[in-house]
N, CA, C and O of each residue as an XYZ file, in Angstrom:
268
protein
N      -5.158     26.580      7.884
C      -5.778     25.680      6.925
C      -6.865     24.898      7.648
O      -6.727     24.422      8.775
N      -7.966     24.809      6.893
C      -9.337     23.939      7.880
C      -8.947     22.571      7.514
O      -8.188     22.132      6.650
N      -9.708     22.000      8.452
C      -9.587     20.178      7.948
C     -10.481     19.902      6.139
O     -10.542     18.875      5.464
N     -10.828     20.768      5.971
C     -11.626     20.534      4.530
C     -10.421     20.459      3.563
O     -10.191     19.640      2.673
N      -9.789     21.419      3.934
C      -8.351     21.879      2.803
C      -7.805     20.894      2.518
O      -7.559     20.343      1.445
N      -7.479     20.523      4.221
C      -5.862     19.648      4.459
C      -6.579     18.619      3.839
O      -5.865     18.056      3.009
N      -7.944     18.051      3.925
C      -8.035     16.383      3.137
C      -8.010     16.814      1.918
O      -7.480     15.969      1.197
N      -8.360     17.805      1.314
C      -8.316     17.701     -0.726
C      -6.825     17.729     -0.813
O      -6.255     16.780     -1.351
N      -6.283     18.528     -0.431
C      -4.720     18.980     -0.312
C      -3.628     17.502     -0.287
O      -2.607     17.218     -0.914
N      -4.263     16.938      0.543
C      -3.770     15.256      0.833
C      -4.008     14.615     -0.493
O      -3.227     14.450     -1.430
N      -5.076     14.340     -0.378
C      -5.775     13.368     -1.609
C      -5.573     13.656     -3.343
O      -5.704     12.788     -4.205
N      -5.300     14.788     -3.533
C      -4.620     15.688     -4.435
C      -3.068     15.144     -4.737
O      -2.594     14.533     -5.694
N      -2.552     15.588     -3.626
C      -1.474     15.006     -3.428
C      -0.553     13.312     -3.221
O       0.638     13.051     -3.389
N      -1.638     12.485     -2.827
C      -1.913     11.051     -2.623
C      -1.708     10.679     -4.781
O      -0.941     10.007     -5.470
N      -3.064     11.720     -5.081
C      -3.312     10.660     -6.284
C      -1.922     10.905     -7.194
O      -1.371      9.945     -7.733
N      -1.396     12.292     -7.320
C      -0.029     12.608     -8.169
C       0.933     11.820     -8.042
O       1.556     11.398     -9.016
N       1.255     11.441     -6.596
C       2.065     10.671     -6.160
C       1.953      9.378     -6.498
O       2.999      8.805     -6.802
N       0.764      8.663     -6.526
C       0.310      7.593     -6.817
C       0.751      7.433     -8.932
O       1.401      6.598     -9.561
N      -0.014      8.697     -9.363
C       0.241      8.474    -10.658
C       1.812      8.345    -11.337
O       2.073      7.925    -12.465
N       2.957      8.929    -10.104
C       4.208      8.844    -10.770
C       4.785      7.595    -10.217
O       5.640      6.971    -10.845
N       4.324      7.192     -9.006
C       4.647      5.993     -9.070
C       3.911      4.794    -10.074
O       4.262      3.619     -9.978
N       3.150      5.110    -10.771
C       2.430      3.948    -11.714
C       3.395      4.703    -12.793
O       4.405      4.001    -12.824
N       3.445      5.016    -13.050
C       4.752      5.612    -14.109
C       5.763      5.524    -14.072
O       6.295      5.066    -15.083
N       6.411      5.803    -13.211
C       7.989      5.493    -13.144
C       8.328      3.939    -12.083
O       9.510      3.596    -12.042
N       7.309      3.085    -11.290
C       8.003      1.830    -10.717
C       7.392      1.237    -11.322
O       8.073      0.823    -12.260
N       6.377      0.886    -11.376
C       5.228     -0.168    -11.115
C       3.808      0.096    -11.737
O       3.128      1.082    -11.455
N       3.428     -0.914    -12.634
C       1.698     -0.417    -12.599
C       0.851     -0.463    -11.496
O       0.123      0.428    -11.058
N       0.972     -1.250    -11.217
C       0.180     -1.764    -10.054
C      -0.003     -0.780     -9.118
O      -1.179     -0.905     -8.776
N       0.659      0.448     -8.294
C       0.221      1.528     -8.158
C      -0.673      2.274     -9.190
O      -0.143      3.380     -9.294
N      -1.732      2.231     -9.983
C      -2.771      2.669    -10.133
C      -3.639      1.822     -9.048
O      -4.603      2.177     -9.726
N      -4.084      1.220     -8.248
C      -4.533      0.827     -7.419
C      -4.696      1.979     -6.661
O      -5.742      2.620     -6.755
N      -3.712      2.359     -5.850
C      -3.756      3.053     -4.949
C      -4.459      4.702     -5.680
O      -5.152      5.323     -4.873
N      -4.349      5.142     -6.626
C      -4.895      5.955     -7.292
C      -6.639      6.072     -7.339
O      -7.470      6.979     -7.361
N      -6.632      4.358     -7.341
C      -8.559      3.940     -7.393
C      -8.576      3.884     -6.130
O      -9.708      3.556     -5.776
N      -7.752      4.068     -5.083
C      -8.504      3.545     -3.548
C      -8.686      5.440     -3.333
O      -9.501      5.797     -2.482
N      -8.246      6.069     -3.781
C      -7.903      7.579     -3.288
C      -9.369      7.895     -3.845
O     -10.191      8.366     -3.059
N      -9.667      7.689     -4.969
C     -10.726      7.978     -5.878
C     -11.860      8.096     -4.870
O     -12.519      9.036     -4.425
N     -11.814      5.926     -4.560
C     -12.939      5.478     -4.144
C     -13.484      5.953     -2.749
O     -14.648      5.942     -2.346
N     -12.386      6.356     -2.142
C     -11.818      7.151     -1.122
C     -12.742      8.644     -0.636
O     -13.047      8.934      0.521
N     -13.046      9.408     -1.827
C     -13.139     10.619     -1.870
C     -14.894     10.773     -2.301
O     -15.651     11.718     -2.078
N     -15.273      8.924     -3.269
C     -16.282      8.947     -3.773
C     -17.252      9.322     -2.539
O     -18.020     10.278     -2.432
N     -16.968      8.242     -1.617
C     -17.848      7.575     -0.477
C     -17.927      8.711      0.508
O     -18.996      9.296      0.685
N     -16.713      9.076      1.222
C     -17.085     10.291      1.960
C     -17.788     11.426      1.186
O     -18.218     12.225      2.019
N     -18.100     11.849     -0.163
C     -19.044     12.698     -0.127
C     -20.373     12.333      0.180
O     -21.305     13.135      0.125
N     -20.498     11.051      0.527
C     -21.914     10.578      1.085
C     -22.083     10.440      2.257
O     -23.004     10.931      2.911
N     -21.037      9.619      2.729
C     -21.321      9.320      4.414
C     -20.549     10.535      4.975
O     -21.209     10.824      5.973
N     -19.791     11.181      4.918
C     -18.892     11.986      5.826
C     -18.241     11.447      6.461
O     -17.805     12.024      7.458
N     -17.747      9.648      6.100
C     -16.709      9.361      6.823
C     -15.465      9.336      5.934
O     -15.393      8.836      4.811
N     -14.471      9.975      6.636
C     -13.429     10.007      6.324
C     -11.751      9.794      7.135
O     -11.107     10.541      7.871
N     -11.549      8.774      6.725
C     -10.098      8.224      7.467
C      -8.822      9.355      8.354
O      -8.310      9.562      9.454
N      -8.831      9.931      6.583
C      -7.721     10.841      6.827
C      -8.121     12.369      7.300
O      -7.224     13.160      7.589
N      -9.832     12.837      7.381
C     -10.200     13.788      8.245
C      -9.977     13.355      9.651
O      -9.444     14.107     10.467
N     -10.371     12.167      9.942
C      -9.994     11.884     11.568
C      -8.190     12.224     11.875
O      -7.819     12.883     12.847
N      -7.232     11.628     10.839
C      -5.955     11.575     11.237
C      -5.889     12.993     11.659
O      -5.673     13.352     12.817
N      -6.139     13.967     10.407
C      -5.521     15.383     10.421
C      -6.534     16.555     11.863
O      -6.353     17.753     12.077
N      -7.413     15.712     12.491
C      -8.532     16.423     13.591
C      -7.425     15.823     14.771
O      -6.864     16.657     15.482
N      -7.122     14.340     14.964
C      -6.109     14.382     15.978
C      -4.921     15.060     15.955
O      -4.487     15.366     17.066
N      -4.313     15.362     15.062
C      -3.408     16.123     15.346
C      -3.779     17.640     15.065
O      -3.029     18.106     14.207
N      -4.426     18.267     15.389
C      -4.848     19.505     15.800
C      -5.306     20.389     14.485
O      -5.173     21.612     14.519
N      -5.887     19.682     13.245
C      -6.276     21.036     12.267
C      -8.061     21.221     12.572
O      -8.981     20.415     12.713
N      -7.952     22.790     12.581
C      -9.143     23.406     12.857
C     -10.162     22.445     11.730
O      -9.861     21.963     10.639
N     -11.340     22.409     12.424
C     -12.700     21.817     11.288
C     -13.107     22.822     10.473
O     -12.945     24.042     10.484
N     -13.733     21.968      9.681
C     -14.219     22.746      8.463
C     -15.718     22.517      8.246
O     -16.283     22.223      9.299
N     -16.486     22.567      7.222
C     -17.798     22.843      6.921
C     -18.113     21.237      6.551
O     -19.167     20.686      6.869
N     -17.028     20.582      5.829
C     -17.472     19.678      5.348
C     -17.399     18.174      6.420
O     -18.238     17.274      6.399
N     -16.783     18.200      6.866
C     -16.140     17.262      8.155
C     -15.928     17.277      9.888
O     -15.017     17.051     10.686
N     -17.711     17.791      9.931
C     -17.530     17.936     11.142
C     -17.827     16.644     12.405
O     -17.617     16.883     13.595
């Protein structure tokens, strides 16, 4: 899996998670749903991305989008 994957794959996964927790605990987790968003907005501009750095230290091959 490239580091391109593993961050949609994450963030994909971040927002579902996020949406059942605004569903089944708490509203207030939609927050975290808008930070994933806002999250995903910005790195298609700057190419910075949090959780591309996490998943490059621990050893996933790069990708096209996050180098």
């Amino acid at each position: 899996m490239s580091l391109d994957r593993a961050v949609l794959a994450f963030a994909g996964t971040m927002v579902l998670v996020s949406l059942a927790l605004t569903h089944w605990v708490h509203p207030g987790f939609v927050w975290l749903t808008a930070f994933v968003g806002v999250n995903l907005f910005q790195s298609a501009f700057t190419g910075f991305c949090p959780a591309a750095m996490a998943f490059r230290k621990i050893g996933i091959r790069p990708g096209a989008a996050f180098n």
